[in-house]
DRENPA-3360 file (N, C-alpha, C; in nm, 2 decimals, always signed):
BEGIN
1 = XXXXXXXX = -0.65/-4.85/+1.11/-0.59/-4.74/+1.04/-0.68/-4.67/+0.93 ~ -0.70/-4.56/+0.95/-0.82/-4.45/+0.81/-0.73/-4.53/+0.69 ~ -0.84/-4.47/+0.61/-0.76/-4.51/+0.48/-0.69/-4.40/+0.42 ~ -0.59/-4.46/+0.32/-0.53/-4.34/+0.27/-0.50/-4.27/+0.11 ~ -0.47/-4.15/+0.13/-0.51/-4.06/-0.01/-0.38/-4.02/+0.01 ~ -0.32/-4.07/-0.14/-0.18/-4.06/-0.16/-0.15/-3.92/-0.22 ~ -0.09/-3.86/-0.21/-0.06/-3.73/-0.30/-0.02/-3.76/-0.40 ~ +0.10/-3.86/-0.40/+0.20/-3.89/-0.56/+0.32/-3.81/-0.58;
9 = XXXXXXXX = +0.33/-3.72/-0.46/+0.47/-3.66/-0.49/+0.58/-3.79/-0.44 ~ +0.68/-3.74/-0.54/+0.76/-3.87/-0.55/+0.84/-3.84/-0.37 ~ +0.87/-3.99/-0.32/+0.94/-3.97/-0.19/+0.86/-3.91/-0.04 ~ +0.75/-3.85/-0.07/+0.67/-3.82/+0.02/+0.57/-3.92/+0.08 ~ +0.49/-3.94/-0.01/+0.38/-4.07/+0.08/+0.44/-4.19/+0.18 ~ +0.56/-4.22/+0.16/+0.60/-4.33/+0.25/+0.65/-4.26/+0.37 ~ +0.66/-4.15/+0.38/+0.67/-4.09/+0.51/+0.56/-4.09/+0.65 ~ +0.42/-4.15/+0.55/+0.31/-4.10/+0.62/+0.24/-4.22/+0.61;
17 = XXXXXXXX = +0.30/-4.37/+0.61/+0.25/-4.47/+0.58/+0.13/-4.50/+0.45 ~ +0.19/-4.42/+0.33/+0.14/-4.44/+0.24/+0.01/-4.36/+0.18 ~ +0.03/-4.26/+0.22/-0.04/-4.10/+0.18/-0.13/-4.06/+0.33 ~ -0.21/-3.96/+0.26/-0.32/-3.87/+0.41/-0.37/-3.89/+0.45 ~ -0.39/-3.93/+0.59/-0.60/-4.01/+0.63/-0.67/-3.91/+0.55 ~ -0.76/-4.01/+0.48/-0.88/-3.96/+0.44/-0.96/-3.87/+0.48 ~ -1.03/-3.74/+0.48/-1.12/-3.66/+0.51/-1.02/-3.57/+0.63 ~ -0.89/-3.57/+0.61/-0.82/-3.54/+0.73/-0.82/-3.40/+0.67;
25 = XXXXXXXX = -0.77/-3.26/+0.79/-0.74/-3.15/+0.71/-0.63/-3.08/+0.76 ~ -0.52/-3.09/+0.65/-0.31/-3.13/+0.70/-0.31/-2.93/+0.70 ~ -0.23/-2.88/+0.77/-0.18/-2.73/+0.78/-0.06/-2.74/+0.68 ~ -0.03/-2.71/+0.62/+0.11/-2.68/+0.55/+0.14/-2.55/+0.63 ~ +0.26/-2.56/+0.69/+0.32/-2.41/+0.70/+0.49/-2.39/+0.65 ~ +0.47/-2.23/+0.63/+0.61/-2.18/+0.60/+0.60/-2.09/+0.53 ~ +0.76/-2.04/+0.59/+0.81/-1.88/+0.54/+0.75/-1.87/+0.41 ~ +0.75/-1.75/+0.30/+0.72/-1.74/+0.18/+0.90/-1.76/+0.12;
33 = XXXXXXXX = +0.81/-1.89/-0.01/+0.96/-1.89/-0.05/+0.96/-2.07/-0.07 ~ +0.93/-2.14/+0.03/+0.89/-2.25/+0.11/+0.84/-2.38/+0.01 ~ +0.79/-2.31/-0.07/+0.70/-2.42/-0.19/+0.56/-2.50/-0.18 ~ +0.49/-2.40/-0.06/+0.38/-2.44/-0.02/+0.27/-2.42/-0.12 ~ +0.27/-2.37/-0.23/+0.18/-2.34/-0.31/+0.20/-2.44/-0.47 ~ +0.34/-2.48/-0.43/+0.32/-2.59/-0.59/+0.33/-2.73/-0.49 ~ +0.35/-2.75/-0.39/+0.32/-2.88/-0.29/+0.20/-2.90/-0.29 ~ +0.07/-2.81/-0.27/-0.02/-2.80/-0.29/-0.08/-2.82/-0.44;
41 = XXXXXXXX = -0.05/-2.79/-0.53/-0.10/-2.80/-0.68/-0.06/-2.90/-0.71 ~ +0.05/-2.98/-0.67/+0.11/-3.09/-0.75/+0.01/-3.20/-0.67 ~ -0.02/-3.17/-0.54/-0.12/-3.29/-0.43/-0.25/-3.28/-0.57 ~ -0.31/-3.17/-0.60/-0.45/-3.18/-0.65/-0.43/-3.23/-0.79 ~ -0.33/-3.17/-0.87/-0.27/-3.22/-1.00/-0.29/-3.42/-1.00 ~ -0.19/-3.42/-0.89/-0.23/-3.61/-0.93/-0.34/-3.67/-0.85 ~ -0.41/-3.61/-0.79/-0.52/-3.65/-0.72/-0.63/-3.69/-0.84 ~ -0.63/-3.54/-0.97/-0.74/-3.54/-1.06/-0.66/-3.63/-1.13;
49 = XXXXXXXX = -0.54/-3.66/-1.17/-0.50/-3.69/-1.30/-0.44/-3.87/-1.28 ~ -0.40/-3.88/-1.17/-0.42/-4.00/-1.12/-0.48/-4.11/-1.08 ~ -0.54/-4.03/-0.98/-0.66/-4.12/-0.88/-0.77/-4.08/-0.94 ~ -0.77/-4.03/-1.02/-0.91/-3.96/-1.05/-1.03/-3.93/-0.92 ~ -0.96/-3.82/-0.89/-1.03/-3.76/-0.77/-1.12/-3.63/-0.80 ~ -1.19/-3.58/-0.77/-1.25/-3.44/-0.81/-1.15/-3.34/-0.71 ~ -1.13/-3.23/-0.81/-1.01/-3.13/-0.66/-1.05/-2.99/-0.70 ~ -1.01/-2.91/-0.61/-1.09/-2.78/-0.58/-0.98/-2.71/-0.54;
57 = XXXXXXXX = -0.97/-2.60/-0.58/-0.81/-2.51/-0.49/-0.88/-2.35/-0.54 ~ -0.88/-2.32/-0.41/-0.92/-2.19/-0.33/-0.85/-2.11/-0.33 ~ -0.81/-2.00/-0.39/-0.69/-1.88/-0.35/-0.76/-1.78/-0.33 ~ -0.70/-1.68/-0.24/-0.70/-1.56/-0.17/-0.58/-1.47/-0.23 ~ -0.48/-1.59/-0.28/-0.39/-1.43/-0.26/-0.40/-1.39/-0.42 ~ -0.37/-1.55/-0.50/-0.31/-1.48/-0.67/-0.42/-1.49/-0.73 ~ -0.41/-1.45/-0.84/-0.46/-1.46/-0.96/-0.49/-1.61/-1.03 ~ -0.60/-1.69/-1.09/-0.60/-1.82/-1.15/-0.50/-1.82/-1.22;
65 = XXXXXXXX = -0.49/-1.66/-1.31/-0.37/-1.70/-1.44/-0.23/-1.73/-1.35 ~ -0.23/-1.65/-1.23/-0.05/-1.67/-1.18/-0.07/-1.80/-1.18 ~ -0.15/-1.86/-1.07/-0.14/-1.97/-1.08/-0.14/-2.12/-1.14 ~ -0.20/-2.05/-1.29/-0.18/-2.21/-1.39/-0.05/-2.17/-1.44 ~ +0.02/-2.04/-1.48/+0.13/-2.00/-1.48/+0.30/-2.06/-1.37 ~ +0.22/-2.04/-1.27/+0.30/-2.08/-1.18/+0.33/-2.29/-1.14 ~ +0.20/-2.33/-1.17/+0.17/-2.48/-1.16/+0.28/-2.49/-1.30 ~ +0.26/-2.47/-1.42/+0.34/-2.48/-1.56/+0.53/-2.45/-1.54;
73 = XXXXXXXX = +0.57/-2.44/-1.43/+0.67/-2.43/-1.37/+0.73/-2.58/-1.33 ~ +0.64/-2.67/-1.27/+0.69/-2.79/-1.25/+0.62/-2.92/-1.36 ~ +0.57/-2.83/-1.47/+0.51/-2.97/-1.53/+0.34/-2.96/-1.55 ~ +0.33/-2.90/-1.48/+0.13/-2.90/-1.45/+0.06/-2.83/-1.54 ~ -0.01/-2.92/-1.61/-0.10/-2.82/-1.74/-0.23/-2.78/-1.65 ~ -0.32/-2.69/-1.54/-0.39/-2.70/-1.46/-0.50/-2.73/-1.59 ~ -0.52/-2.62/-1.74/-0.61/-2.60/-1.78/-0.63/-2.72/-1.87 ~ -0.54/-2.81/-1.88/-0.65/-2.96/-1.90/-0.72/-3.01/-1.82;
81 = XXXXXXXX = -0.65/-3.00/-1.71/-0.77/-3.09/-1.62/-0.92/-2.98/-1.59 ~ -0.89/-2.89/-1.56/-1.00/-2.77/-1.57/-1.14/-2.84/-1.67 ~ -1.08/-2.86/-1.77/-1.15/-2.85/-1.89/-1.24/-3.00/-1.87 ~ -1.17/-3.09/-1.80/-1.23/-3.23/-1.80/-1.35/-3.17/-1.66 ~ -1.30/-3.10/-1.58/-1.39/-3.11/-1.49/-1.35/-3.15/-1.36 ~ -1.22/-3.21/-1.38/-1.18/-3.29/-1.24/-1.09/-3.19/-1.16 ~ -1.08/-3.09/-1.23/-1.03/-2.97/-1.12/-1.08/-2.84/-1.14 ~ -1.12/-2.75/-1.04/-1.20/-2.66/-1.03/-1.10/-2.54/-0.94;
89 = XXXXXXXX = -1.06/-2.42/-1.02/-0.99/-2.32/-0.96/-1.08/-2.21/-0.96 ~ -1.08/-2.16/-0.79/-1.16/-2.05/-0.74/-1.08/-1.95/-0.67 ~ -1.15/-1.85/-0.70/-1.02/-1.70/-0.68/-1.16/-1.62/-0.58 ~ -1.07/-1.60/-0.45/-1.19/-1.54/-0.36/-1.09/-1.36/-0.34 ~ -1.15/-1.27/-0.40/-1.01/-1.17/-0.36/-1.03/-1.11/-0.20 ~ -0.99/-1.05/-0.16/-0.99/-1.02/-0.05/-1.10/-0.93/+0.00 ~ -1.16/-0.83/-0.08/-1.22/-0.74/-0.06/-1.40/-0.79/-0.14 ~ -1.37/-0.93/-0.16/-1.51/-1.00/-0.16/-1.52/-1.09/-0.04;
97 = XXXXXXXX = -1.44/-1.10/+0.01/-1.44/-1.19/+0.12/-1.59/-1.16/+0.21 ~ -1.68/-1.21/+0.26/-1.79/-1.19/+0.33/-1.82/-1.26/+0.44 ~ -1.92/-1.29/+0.50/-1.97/-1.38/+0.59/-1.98/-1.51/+0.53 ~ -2.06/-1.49/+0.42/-2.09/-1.64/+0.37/-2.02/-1.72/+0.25 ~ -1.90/-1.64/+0.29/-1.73/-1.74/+0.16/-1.72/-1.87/+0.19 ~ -1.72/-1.87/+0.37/-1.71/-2.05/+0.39/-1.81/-2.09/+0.34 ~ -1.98/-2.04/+0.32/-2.06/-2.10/+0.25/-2.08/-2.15/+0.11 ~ -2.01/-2.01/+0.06/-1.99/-2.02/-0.09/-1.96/-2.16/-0.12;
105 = XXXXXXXX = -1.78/-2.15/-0.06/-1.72/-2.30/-0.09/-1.76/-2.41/-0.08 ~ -1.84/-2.40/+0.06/-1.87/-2.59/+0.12/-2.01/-2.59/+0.00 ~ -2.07/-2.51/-0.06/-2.18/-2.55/-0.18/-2.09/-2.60/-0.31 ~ -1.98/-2.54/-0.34/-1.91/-2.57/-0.42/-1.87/-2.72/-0.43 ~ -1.83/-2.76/-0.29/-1.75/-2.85/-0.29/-1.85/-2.96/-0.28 ~ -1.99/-2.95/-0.24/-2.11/-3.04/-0.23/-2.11/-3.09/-0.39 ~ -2.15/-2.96/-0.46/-2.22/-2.98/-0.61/-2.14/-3.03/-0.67 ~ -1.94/-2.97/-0.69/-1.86/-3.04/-0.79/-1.83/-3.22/-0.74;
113 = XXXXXXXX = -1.90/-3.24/-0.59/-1.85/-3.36/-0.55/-1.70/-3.36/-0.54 ~ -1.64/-3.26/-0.48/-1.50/-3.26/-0.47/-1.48/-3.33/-0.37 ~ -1.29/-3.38/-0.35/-1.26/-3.46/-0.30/-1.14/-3.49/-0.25 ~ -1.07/-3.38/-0.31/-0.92/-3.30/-0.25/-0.96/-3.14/-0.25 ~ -0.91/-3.07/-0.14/-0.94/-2.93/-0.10/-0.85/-2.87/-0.11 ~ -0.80/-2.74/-0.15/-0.66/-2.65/-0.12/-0.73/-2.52/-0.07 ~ -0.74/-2.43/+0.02/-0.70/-2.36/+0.08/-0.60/-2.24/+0.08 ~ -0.57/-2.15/+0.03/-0.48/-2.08/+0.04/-0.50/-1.94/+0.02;
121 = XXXXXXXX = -0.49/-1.88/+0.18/-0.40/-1.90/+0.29/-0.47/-1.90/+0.40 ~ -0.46/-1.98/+0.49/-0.55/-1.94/+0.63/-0.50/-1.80/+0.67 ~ -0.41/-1.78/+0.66/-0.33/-1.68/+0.71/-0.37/-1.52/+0.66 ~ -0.39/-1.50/+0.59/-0.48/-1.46/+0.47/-0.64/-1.41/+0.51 ~ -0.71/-1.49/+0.57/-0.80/-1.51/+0.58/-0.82/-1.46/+0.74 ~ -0.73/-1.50/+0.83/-0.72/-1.49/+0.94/-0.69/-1.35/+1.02 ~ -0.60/-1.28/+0.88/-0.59/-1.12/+0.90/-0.71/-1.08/+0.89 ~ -0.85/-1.07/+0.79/-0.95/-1.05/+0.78/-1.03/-1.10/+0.83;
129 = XXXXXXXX = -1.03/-1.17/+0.91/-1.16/-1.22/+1.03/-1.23/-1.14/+1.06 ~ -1.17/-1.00/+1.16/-1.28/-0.92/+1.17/-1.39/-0.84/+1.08 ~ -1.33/-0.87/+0.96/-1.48/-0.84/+0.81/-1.57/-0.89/+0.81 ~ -1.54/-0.97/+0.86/-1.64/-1.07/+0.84/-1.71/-1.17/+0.94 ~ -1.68/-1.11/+1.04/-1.72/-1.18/+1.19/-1.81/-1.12/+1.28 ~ -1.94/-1.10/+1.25/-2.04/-0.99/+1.30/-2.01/-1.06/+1.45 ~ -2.01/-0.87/+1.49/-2.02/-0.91/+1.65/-2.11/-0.98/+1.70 ~ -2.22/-1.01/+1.66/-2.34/-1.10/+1.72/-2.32/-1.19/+1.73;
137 = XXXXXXXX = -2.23/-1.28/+1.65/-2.18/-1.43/+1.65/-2.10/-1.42/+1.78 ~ -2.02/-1.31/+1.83/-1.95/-1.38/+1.96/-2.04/-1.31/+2.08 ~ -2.07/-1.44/+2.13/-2.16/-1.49/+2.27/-2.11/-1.39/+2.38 ~ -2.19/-1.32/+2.48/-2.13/-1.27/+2.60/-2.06/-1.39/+2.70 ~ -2.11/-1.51/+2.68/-2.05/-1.58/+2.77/-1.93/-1.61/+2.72 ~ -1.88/-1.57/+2.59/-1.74/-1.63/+2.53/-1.67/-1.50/+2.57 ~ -1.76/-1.35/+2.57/-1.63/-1.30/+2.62/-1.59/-1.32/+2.77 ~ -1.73/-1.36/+2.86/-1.71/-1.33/+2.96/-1.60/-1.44/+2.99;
145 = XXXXXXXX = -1.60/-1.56/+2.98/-1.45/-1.66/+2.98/-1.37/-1.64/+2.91 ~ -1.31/-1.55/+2.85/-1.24/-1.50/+2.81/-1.10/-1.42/+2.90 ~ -1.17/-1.41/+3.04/-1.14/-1.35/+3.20/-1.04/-1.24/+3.12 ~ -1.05/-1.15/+3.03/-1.02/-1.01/+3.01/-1.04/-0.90/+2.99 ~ -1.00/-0.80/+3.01/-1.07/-0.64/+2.93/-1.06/-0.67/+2.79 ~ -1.11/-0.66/+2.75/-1.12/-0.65/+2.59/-1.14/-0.53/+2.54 ~ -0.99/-0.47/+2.51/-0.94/-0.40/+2.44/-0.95/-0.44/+2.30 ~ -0.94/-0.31/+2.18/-1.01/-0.35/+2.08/-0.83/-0.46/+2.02;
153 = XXXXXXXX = -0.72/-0.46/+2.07/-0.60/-0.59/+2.05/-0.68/-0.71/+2.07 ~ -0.71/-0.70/+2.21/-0.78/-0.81/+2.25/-0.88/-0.90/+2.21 ~ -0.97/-0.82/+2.14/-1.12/-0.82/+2.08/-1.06/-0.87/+1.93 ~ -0.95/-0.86/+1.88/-0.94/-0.87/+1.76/-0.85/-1.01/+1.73 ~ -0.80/-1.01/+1.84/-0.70/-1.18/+1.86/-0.85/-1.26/+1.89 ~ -0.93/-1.24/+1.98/-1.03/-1.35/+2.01/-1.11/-1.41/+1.87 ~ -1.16/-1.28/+1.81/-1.19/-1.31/+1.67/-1.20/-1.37/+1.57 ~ -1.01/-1.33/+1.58/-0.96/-1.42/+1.49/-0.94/-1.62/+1.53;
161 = XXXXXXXX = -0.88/-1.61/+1.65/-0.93/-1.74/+1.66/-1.02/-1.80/+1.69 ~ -1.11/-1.76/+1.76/-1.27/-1.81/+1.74/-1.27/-1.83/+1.52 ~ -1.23/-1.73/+1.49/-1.27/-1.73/+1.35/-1.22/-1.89/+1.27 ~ -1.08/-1.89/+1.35/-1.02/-2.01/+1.28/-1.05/-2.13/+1.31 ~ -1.11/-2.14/+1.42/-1.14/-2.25/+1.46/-1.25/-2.31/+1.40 ~ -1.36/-2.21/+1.39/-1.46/-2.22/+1.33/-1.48/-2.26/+1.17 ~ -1.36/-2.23/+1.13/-1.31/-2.23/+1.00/-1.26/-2.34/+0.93 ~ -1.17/-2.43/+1.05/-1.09/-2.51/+1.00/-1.26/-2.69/+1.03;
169 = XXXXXXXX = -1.33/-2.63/+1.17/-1.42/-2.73/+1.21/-1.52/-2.75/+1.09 ~ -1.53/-2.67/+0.98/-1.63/-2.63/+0.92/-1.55/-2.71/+0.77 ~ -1.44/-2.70/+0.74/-1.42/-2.75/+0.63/-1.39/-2.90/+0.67 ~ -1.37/-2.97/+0.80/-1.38/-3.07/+0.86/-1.50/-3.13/+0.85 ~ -1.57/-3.08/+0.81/-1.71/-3.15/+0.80/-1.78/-3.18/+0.68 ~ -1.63/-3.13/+0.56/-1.70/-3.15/+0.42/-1.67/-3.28/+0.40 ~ -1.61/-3.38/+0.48/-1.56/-3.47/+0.44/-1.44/-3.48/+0.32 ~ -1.40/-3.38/+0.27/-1.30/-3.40/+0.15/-1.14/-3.41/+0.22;
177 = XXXXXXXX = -1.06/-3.47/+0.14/-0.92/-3.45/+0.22/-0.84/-3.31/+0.18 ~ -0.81/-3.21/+0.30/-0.75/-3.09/+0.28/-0.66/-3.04/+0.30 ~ -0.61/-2.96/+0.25/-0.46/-2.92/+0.29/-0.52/-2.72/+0.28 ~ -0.42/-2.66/+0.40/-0.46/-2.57/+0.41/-0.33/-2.46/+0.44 ~ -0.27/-2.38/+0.35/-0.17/-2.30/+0.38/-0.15/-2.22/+0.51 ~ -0.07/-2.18/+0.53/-0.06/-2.10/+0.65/+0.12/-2.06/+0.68 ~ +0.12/-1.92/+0.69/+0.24/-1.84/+0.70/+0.28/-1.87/+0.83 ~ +0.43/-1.89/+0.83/+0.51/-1.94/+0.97/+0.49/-1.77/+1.08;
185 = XXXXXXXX = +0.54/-1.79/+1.20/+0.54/-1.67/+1.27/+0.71/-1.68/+1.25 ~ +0.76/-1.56/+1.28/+0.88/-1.51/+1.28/+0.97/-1.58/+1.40 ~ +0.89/-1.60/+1.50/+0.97/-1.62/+1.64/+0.85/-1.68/+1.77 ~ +0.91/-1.73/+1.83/+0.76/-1.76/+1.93/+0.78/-1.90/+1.98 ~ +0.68/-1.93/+2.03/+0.64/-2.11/+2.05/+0.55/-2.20/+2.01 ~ +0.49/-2.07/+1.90/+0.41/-2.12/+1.83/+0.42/-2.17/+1.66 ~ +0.30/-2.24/+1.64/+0.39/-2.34/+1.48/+0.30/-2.23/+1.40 ~ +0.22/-2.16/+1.43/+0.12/-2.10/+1.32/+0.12/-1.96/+1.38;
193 = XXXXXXXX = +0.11/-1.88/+1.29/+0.08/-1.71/+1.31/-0.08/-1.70/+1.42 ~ -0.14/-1.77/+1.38/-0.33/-1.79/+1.48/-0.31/-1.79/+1.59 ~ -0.19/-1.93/+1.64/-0.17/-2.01/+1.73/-0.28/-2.06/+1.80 ~ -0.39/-2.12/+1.67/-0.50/-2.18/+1.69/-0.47/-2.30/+1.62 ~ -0.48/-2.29/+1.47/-0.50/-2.40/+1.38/-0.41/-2.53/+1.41 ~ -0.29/-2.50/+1.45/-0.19/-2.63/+1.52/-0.23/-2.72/+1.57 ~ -0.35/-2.69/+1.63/-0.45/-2.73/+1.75/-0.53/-2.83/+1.70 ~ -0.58/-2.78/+1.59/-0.69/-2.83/+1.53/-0.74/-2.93/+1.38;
201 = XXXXXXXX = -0.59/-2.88/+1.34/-0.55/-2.93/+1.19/-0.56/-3.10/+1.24 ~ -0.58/-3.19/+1.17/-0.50/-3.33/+1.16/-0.40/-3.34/+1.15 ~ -0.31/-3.30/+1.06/-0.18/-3.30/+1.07/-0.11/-3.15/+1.02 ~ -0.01/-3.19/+1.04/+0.08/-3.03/+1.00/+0.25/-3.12/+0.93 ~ +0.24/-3.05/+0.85/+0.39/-3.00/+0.76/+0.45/-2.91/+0.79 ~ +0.57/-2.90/+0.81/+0.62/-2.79/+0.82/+0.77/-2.77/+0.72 ~ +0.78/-2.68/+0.63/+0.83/-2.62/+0.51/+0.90/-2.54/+0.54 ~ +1.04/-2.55/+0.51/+1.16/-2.47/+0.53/+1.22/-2.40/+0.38;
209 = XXXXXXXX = +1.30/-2.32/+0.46/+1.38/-2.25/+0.28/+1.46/-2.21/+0.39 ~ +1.64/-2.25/+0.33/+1.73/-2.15/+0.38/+1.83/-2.15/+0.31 ~ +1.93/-2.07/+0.30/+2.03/-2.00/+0.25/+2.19/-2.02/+0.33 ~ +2.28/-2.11/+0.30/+2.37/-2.14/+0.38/+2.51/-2.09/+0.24 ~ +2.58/-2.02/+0.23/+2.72/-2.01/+0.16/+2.67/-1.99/+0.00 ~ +2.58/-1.94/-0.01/+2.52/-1.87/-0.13/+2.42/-2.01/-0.16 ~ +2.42/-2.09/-0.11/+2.33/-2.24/-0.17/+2.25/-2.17/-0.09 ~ +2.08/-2.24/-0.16/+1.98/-2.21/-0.15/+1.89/-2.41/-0.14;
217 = XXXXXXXX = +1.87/-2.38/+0.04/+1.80/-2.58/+0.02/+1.68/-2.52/+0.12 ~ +1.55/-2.64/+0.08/+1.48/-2.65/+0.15/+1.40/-2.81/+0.15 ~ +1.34/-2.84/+0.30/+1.34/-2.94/+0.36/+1.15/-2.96/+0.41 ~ +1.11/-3.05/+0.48/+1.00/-3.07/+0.52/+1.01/-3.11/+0.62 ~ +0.93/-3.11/+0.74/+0.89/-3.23/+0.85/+0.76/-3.23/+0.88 ~ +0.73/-3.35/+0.86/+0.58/-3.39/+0.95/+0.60/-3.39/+1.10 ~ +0.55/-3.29/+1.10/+0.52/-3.27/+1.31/+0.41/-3.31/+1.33 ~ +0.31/-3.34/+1.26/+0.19/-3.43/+1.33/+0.13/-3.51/+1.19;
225 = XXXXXXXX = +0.04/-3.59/+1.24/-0.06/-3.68/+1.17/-0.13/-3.78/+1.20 ~ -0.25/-3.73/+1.28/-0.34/-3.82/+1.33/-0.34/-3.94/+1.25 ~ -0.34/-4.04/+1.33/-0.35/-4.20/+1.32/-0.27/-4.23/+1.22 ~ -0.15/-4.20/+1.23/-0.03/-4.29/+1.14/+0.11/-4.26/+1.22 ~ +0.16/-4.33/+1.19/+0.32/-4.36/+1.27/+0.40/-4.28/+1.10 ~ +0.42/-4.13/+1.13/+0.50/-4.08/+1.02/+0.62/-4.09/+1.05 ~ +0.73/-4.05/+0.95/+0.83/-4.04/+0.98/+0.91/-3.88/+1.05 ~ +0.97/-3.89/+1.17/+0.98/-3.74/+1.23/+1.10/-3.69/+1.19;
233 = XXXXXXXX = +1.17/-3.77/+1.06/+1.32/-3.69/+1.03/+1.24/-3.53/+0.92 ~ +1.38/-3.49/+0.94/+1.36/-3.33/+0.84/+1.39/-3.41/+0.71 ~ +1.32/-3.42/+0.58/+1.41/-3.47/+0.45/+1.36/-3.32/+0.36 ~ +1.54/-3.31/+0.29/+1.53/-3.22/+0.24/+1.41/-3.25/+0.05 ~ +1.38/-3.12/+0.00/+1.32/-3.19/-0.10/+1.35/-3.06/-0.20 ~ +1.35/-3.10/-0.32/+1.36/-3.05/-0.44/+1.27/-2.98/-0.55 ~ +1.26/-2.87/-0.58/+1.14/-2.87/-0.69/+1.20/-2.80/-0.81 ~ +1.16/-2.91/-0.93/+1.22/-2.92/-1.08/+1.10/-2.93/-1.15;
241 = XXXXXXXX = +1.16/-2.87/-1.24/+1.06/-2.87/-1.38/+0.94/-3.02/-1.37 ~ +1.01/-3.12/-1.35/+0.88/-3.24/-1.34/+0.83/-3.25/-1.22 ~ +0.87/-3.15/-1.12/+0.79/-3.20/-0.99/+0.86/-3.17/-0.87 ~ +0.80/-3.19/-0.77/+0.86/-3.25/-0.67/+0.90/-3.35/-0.57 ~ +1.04/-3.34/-0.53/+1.10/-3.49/-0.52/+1.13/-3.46/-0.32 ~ +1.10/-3.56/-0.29/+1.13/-3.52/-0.13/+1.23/-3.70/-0.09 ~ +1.35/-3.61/-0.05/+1.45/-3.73/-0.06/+1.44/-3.79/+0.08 ~ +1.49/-3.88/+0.05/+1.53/-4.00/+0.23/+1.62/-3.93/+0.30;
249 = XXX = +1.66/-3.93/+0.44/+1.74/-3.85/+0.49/+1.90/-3.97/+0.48 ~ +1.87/-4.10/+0.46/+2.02/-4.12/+0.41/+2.06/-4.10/+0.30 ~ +1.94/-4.06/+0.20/+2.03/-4.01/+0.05/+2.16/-3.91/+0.09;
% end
């Protein structure tokens, strides 16, 4: 069995036989709303302040300030840990986004010696593929098995998953343990908007929010995780001022 890197959210690690495989890289998905982004902060929060881990968290969409703003909602002071060193917040905006952003990071994540990753949003990122995906990189033999016209729809779905794939194999090889956002699709048979990264992730989370008689609940399920026997119930979970709490399904 890998070894494992506990997050510390209360009620969650024993789901997964006692936190992440190591060097593994987990998809979080879900609607906006979902709590994918303080699930995420609270993972890097006790990674640095616990385990003393070095942690890194990537955003695309907000602002650092929303975000120490937003972490200070369940408890998280991000800018002490900042200040020690053991966490490191990076704001990539969209219209810097380039060819060599995955580069940027994996130097980042070499030099600070990081050791938990956040990501946020593949989704994000995945809309923008073609900015940053010089036609040269894709091979005639990849369109030619491709067995379609490639219309510029078509040209622009290959892209993007060639992009992701490439994307998620690539932070796979920094060795850090990662978690990586990603917006639900609306409808489909698919777990991810790409309908690549499902494929490719180690594991996946999947993060609910709904609305039943004016109550407002949301829940989690582990649908995958290489090399551990997780638990496959839905448990609903909570987020309060100290955190978040992911309950047993007989509570």
């Amino acid at each position: 069995m890998p070894k494992r890197v506990p997050t510390g959210i209360k009620g969650f690690d024993k789901l997964v036989q006692g936190g992440l495989p190591q060097g593994a890289v987990i998809l979080l998905i879900g609607t906006p709303g979902t709590g994918k982004t303080l699930f995420t902060l609270e993972f890097l929060y006790n990674g640095a302040s616990k385990f003393k881990e070095k942690c890194m968290y990537v955003t695309l969409e907000q602002s650092l300030d929303d975000l120490r703003e937003q972490a200070m909602q369940i408890g998280l002071d991000l800018k002490k840990l900042e200040k020690t060193g053991m966490l490191t917040l990076m704001h990539v905006p969209i219209h810097d986004l380039t060819t060599q952003t995955i580069e940027l990071i994996k130097k980042e994540v070499k030099e600070r010696k990081i050791q938990r990753l956040v990501i946020d949003s593949l989704s994000t990122l995945s809309v923008n593929a073609p900015v940053y995906t010089p036609i040269k990189d894709i091979a005639l033999r990849d369109i030619m098995n491709y067995k379609a016209f490639f219309s510029p729809p078509i040209l622009g779905d290959f892209v993007v998953k060639r992009f992701v794939y490439g994307f998620l194999y690539d932070i796979k090889q920094m060795g850090c343990t990662s978690m990586v956002t990603s917006e639900a699709p609306e409808k489909g048979e698919f777990l991810s908007r790409d309908t690549v990264s499902e494929f490719i992730a180690d594991g996946i989370i999947l993060m609910t929010f709904e609305i039943n008689a004016w109550q407002t609940s949301r829940s989690l399920l582990v649908r995958k995780m290489r090399g551990t026997k997780s638990d496959s119930g839905v448990h609903g979970f909570e987020i309060a001022s100290n955190g978040i709490t992911v309950h047993d399904t007989k509570e």
